[in-house]
C-alpha positions as CSV (number, residue, x, y, z in Angstrom):
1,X,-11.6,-23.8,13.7
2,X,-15.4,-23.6,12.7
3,X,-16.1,-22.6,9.1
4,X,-20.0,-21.6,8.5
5,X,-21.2,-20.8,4.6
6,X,-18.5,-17.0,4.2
7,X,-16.2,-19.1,5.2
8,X,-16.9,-22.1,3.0
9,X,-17.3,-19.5,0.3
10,X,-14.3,-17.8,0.6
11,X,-12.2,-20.7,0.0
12,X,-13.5,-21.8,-2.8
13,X,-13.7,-18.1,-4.5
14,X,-9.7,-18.7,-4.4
15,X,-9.9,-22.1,-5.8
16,X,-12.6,-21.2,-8.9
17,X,-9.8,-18.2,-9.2
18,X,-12.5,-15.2,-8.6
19,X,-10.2,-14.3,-5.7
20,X,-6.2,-14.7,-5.0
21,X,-7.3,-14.7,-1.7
22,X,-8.9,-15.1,1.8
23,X,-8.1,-14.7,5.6
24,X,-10.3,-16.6,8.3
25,X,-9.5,-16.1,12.1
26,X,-11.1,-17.9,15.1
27,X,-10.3,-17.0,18.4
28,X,-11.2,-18.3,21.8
29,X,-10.3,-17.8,25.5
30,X,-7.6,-20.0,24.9
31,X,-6.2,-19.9,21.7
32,X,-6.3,-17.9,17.9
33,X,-5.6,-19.6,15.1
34,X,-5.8,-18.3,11.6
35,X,-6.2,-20.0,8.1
36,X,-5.0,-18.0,4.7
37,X,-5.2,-19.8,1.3
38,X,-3.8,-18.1,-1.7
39,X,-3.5,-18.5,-5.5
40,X,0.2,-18.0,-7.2
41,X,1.1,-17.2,-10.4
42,X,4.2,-18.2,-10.5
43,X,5.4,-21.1,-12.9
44,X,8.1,-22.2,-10.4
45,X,5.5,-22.4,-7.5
46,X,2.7,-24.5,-6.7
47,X,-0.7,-22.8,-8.2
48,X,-1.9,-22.5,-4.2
49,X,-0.6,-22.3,-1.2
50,X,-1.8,-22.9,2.5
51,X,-0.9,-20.7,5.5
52,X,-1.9,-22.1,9.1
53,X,-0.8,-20.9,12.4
54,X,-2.4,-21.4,16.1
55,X,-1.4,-19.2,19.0
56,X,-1.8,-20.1,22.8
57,X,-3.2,-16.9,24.4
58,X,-1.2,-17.9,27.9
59,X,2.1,-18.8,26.4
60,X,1.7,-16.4,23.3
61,X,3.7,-19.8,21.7
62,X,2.9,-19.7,18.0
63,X,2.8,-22.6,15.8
64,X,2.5,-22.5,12.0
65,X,2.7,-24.4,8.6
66,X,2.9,-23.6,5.5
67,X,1.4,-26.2,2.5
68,X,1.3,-26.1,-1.2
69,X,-1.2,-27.6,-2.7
70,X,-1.1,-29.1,-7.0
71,X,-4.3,-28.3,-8.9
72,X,-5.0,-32.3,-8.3
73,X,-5.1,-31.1,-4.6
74,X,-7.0,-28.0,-4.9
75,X,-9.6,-30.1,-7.0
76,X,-10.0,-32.4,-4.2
77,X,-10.1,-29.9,-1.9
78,X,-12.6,-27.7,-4.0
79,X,-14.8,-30.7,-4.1
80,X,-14.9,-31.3,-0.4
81,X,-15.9,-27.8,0.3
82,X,-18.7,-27.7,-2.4
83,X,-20.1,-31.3,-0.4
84,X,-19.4,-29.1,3.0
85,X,-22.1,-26.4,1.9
86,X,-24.4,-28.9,0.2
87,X,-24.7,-30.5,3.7
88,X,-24.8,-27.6,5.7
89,X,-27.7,-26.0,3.8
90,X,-29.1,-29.5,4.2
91,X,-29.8,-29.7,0.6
């Protein structure tokens, strides 16, 4: 899945909280796969969660996972995306 700057951007409105969430789809000849990252509220949950699922467009066979990710995680994460636009800007 290619992610240009909206897409980038998207991801880490969730994470700075501006958002509870984004959707990002890709799809090709052969496949569709889809990316969804949400913020939670709930105490008893983790503060975000990952939805990922990739569909073969012969077979129709879907796979798909589902992560949680700690506010340690989302921090790493956030950071990663941030160094992601830096370098695609080519600042």
């Amino acid at each position: 899945m290619k992610w240009g700057l909206h897409d980038l951007g998207s991801a880490l409105a969730v994470l700075g909280r501006r958002t509870p969430d984004t959707k990002l789809f890709h799809k090709t000849e052969k496949s569709n796969s889809a990316f969804e990252l949400a913020s939670q509220e709930s105490p008893d949950r983790a503060p975000y969660f990952v939805h990922m699922s990739h569909q073969d467009t012969a077979t129709k066979q879907v796979k798909k996972v589902g992560i949680p990710l700690t506010h340690s995680e989302a921090a790493v994460l956030e950071t990663l995306l941030k160094t992601a636009v830096v370098r695609l800007m080519g600042w």
